[in-house]
C-alpha positions in Angstrom: 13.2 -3.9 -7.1 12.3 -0.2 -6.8 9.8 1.7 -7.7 8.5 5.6 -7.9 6.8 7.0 -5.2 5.7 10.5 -5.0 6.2 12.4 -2.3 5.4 16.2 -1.3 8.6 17.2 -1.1 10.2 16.3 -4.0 9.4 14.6 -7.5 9.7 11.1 -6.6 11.7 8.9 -4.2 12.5 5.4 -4.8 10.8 2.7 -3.0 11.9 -0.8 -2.2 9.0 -2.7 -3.4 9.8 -5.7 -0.8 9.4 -2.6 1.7 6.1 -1.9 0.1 4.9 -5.5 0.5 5.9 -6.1 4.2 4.2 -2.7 5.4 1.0 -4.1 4.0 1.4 -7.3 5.5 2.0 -5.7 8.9 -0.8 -3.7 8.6 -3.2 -6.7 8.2 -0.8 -9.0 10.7 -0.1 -11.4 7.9 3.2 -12.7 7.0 4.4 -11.1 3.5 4.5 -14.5 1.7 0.6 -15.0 2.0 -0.2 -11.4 -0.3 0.0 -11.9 -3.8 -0.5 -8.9 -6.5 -4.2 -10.5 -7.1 -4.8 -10.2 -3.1 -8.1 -8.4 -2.9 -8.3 -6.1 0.7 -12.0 -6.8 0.9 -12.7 -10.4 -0.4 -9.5 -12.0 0.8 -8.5 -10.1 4.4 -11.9 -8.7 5.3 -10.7 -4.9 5.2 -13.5 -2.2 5.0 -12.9 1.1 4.4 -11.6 1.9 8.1 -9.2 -1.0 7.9 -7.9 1.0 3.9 -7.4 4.1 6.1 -5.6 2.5 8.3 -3.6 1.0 5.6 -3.3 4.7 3.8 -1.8 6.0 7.4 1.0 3.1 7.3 1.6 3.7 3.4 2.0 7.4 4.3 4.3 6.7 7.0 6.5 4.4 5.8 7.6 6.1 2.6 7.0 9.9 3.7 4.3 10.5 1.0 0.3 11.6 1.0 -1.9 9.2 -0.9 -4.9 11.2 -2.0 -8.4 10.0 -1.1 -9.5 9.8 -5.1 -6.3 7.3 -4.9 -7.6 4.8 -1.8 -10.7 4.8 -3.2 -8.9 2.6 -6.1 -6.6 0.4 -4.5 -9.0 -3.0 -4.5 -5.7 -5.6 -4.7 -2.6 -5.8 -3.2 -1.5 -5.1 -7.1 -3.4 -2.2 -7.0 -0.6 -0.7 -4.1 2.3 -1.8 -6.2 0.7 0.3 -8.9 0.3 2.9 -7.2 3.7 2.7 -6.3 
């Protein structure tokens, strides 16, 4: 499944959503199957807001795009990333 992803230098790209999901998992060290879209980052893997930079830095990375800090500021669930997305 693929997705929309902005990126700076051009209008969108398309994103392998399973790509997505395993870059989040390796960010918190989990394996992919345990994050669900109702995963919260705070309540369920103990991230706080360094651990959600550290996650933007990966996201950023991974599919050559800049995630705006009004954007982080919203992602609560693992749903929230796919959105975003």
């Amino acid at each position: 499944m693929t997705n929309a992803l902005k990126t700076p230098a051009t209008d969108s790209v398309r994103v392998d959503l399973d790509t997505l999901h395993a870059a989040v998992a390796r960010c918190f060290g989990l394996p992919d199957e345990e994050l669900t879209a109702e995963t919260t980052f705070a309540k369920d893997l103990g991230a706080d807001s360094i651990d959600m930079l550290g996650l933007a830095v990966v996201l950023e990375e991974e599919f050559n795009t800049l995630i705006p800090d009004e954007g982080l500021s919203h992602i609560r669930t693992m749903g929230d990333v796919v959105r975003l997305a």
